[in-house]
VOGU-3710 file (C-alpha; in Angstrom, 3 decimals, decimal comma):
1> xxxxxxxxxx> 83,628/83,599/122,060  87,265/82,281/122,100  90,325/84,779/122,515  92,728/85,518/119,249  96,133/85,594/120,592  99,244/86,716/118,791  101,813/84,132/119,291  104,649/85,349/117,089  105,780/88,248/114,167  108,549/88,498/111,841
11> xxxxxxxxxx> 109,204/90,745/109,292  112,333/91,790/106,662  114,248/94,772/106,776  112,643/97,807/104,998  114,798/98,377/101,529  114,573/101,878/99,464  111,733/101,365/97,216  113,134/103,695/93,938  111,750/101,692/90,998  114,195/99,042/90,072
21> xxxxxxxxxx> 116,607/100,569/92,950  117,181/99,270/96,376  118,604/96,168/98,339  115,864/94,565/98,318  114,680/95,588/93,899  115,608/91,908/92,399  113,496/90,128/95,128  110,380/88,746/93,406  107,714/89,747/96,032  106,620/85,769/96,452
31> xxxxxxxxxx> 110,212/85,154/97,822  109,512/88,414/99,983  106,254/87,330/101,405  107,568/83,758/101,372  111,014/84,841/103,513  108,483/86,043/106,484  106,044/83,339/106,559  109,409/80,386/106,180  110,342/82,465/109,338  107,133/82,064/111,310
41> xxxxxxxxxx> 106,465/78,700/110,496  110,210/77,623/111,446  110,433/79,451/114,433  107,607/78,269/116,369  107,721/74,977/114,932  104,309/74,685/113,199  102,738/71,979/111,030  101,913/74,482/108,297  99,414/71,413/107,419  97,042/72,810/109,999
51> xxxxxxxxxx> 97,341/76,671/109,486  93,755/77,651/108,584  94,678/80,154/106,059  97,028/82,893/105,217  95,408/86,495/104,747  97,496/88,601/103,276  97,607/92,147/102,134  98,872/93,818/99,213  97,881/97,052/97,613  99,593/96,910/94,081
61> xxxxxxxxxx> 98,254/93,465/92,624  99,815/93,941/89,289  102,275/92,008/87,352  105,041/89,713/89,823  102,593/90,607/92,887  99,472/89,551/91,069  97,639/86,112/91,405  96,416/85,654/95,044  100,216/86,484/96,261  99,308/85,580/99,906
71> xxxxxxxxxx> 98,805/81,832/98,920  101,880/81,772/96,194  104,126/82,696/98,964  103,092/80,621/101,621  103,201/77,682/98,919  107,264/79,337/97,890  107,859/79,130/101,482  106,985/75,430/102,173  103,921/75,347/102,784  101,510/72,244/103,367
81> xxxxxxxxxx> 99,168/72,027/100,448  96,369/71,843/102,703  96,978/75,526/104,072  95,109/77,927/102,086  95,827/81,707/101,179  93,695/84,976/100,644  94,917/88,181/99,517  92,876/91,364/99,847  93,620/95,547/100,107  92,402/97,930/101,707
91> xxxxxxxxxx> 95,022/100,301/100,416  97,491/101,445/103,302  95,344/99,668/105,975  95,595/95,858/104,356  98,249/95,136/107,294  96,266/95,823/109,931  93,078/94,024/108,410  94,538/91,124/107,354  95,154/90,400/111,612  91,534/91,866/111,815
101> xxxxxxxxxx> 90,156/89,522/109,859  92,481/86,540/111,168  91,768/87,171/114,797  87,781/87,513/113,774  87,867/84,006/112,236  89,468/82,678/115,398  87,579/84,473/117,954  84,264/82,701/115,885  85,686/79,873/116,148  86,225/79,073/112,724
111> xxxxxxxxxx> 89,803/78,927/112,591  92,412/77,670/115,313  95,991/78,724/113,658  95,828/81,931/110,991  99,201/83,586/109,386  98,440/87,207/108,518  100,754/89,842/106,705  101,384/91,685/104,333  103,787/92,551/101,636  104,532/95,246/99,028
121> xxxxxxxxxx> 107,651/95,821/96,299  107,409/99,827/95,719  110,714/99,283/93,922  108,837/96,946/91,377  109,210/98,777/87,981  105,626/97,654/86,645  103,793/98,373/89,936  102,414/101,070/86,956  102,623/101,757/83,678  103,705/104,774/81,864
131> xxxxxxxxxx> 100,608/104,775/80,394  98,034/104,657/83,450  98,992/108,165/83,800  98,313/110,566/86,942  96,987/107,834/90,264  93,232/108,580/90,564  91,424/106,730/93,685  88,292/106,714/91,423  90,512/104,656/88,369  88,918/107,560/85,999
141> xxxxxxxxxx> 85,352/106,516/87,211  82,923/109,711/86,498  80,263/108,802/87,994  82,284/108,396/91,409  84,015/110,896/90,838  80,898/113,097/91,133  79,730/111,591/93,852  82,977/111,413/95,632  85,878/113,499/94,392  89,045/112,157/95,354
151> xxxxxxxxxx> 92,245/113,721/95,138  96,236/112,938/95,314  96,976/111,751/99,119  99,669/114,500/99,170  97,544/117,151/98,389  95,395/115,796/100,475  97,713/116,285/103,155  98,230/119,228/102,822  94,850/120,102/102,698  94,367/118,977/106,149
161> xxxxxxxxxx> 97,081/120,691/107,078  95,525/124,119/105,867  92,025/123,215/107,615  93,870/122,294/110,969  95,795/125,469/111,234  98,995/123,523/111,733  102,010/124,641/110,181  105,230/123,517/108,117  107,419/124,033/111,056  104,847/121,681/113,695
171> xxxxxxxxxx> 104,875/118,634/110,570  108,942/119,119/110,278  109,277/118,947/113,858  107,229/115,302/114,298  109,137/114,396/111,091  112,650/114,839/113,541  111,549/113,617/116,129  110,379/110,314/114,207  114,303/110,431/112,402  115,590/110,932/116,439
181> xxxxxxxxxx> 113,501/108,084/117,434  114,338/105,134/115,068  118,086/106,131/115,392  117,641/105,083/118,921  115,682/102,069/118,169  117,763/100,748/115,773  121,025/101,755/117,716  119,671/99,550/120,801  118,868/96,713/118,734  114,684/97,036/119,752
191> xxxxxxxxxx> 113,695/95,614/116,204  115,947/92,509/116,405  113,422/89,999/118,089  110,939/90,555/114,732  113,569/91,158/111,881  114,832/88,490/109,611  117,315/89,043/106,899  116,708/88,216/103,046  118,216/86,324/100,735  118,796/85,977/97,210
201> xxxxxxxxxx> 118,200/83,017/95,418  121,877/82,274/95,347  122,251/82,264/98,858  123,977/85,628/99,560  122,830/88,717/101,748  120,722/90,894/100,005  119,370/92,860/103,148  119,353/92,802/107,047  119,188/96,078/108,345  116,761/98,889/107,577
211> xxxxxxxxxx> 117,781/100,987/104,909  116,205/103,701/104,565  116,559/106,248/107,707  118,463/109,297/107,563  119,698/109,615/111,312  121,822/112,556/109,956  118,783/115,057/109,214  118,591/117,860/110,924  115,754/120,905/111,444  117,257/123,234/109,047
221> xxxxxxxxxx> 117,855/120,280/106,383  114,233/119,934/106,627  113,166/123,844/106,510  115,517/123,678/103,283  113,529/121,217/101,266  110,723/122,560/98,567  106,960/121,256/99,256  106,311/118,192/96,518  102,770/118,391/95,878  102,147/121,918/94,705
231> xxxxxxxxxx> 102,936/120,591/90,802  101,075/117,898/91,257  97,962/119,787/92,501  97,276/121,302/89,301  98,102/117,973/86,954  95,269/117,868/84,076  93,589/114,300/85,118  91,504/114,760/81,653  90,729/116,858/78,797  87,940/118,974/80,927
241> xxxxxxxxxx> 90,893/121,119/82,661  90,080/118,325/86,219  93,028/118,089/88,788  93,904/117,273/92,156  92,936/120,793/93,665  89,578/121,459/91,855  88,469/117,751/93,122  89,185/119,292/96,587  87,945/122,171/95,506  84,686/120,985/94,692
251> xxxxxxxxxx> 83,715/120,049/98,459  85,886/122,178/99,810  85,740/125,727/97,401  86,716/128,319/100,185  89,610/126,252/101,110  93,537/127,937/99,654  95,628/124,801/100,466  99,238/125,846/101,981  101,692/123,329/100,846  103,858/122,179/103,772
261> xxxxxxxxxx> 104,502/118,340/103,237  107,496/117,082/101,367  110,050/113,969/101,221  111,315/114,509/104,255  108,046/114,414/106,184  105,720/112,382/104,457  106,253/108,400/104,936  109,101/106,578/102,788  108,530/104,488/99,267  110,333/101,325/100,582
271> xxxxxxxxxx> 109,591/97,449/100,123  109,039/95,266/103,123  107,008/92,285/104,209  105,693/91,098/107,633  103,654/88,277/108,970  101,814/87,369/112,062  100,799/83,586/113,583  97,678/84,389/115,276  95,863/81,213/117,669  93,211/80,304/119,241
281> xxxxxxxxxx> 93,809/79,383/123,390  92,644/75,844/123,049  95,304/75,431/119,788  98,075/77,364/121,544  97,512/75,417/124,957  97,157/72,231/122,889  100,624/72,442/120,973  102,844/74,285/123,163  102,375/77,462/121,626  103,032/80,513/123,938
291> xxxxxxxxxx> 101,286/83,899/123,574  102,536/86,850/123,091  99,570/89,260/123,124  96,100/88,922/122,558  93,663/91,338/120,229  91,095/92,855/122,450  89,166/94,838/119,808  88,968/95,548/116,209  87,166/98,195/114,766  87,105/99,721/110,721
301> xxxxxxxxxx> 85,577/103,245/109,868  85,411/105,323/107,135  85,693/108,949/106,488  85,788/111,627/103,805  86,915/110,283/101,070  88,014/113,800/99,481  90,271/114,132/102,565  90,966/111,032/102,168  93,003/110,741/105,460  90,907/111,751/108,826
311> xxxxxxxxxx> 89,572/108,013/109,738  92,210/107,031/112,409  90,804/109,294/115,113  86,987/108,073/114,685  88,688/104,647/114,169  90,211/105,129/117,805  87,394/106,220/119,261  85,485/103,377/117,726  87,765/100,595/118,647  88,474/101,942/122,316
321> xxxxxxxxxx> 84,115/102,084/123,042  84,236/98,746/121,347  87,083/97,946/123,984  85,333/99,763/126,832  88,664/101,576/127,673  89,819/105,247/127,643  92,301/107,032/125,768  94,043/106,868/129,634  93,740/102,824/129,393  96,336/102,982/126,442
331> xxxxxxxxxx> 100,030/102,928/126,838  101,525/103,205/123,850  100,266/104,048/120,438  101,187/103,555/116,653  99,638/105,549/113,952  100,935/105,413/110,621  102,954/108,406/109,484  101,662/108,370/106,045  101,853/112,432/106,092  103,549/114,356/109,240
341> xxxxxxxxxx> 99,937/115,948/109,447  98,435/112,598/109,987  100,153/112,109/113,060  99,876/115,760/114,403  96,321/115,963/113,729  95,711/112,529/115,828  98,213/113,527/118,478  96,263/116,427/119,341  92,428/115,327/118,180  92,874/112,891/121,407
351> xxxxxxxxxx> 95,274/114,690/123,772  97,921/112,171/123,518  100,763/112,072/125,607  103,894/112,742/122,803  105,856/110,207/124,729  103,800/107,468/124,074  103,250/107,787/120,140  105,263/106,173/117,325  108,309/106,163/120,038  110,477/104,180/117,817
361> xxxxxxxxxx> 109,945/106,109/115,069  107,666/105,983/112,097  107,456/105,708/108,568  108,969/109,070/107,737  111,753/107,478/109,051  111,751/103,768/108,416  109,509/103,537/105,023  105,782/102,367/104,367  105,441/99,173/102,345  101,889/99,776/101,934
371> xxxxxxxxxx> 100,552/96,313/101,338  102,959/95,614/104,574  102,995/98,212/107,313  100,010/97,486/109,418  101,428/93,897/110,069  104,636/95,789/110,183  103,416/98,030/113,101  101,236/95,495/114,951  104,830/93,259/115,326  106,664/96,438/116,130
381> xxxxxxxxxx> 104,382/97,403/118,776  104,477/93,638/120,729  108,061/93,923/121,144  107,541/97,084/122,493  105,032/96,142/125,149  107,390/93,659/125,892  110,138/95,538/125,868  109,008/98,282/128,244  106,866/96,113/130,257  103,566/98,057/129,269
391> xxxxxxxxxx> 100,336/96,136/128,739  98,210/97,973/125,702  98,794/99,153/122,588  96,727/100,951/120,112  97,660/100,933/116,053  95,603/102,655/113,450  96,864/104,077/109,769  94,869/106,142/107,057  93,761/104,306/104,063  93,226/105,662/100,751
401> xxxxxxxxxx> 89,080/106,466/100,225  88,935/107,430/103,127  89,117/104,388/105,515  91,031/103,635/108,436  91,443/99,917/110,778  92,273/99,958/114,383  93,121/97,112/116,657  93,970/97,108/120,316  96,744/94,583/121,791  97,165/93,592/125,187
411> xx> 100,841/91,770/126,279  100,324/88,332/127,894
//
């Protein structure tokens, strides 16, 4: 079985993803995705004639992001006819499976030169409309939802939070410490080697530097902010009196959820896009191509779907027996901070070191482009390697139904 190695990763700036606000707002998504993959292609100086295929992920595939946007961007950003393009979700975890999938078709030997990514326009007015009403996982399915009651990801959050014992002040603390952390990153310039600015079409700026940290909050600014799911727990989802806390409820009927999460430490609504140019040895060796890291195992699990957000530890688990490595073999780590209690609960499920987790921040700081931020976090986590000289890395992320992908990286 031939090697999958990572020979390169770019991604934009993260922009405030308010609907119709931000830098990054008038970008169609296509010229988003396409940015990235223009930047991949260019800098390594491939014939995008012989890229096997683009996978790429995006959650919301509605209106400008509909339409297979994986193979409209590649095709806005220059691409050779002959290089085709796949877009799938998996919810939160598309980024990472889009390089899962793209390092399995190479390590089968069935591809030799893959472009995965990810991209996803939160600001993008008609992600929704008005008229879809509250976000239900089961898409007002009763017959799921009987099987499988699924609730908001918030209140499933908080949930978790209630069942784990761990309190408001333990998910604001990770959520300053993830603030403290990408202040430093960004400060020392550690996301320079993967970012690349935007454009508009006109030629002018419309983003190059992340835009949505708030190095200025502090412990008590956090204490001072109201928990946002409680309303939302008891939204009427139909005319049978169903919300958000009787789905839970239903599984789960002892269980008085605490509310604890809020803006300021659950992840960021932001747009982004990143992309990865994945190869196989004999490719890379063949046209000067030089590795940057190589995947040593994949894994996917799944999980509760009424909690919704407990796969990454079983994915870890999975993907480090796959490995044959410890928790100990592992130097650094990025899980997605979807919810501060995400991250807590995995931080302490495994025993993990603090210093070696999310240590340039996470998306409570920096934003979570859904479609984008496993590619997003795979690039982040090979400049780290890099960076501090370490060899492996771990990344993992919640998904919505209960799902999480893992991969492990090792720096060449």
């Amino acid at each position: 079985m031939s090697e999958a190695w990572i020979i390169d990763a770019a991604r934009t700036p993260r922009g405030i993803g308010k609907y119709g606000k931000g830098a990054l707002h008038a970008i169609h998504p296509q010229q988003l995705g396409a940015t990235v993959l223009k930047a991949i292609a260019e800098r390594n100086d491939i014939n995008t004639a012989e890229v096997d295929d683009v996978i790429w992920g995006t959650s919301s595939q509605r209106g400008p992001a509909a339409g297979d946007l994986g193979r409209m961007s590649a095709l806005d950003a220059g691409y050779d006819i002959r290089s085709s393009g796949v877009t799938l979700d998996r919810f939160c975890g598309s980024g990472i499976t889009t390089v899962n999938f793209a390092a399995a078709t190479i390590m089968s030997g069935m591809s030799d030169l893959v472009v995965a990514g990810g991209c996803e326009m939160m600001s993008m007015p008609n992600r929704r409309s008005p008229e879809d009403g509250p976000v239900t996982m089961d898409q007002g399915n009763l017959r799921l939802r009987a099987k499988h009651p699924q609730s908001h990801q918030g209140v499933c959050a908080d949930a978790i939070a209630t069942m784990e014992g761990i309190s408001r002040e333990a998910l604001d603390a990770l959520a300053l410490v993830s603030q403290q952390r990408a202040a430093v990153a960004i400060a020392e310039n550690r996301f320079e080697k993967s970012l690349v600015p935007v454009y508009f079409e006109d030629g002018s700026l419309a983003l190059d530097h992340e835009e949505f940290p708030r190095p200025q909050t502090t412990a008590e600014g956090l204490a001072s902010l109201k928990p946002s799911f409680e309303a939302m727990a008891d939204v009427p989802l139909d005319n049978q009196g169903t919300t958000f806390r009787k789905l839970i409820n239903a599984v789960y009927p002892d269980l008085a959820i605490q509310f604890f999460h809020h803006a300021g430490n659950s992840s960021g609504v932001v747009d982004g896009s990143a992309a990865l140019l994945l190869a196989s040895p004999k490719y890379a060796e063949a046209n000067g191509l030089k590795p940057r890291a190589r995947v040593v195992a994949m894994a996917n699990q799944g999980d509760s779907p009424t909690l919704m957000l407990n796969a990454p530890v079983p994915a870890a688990r999975k993907v480090l027996a796959k490995a044959g490595l410890t928790v100990d073999d592992i130097d650094l780590w990025e899980i997605n901070e979807a919810f501060s209690v995400v991250a807590e609960k995995f931080i302490r499920d495994l025993g993990l070191d603090r210093e070696k987790v999310n240590v340039n921040g996470g998306a409570m700081a920096l934003g979570h482009p859904i479609g984008a931020t496993g590619s997003i976090l795979i690039g982040t986590m090979v400049d780290e390697l890099e960076r501090t000289g370490k060899k492996r890395g771990l990344i993992t992320m919640c998904a919505a139904g209960g799902m999480a992908p893992a991969i492990i990286i090792e720096r060449m």
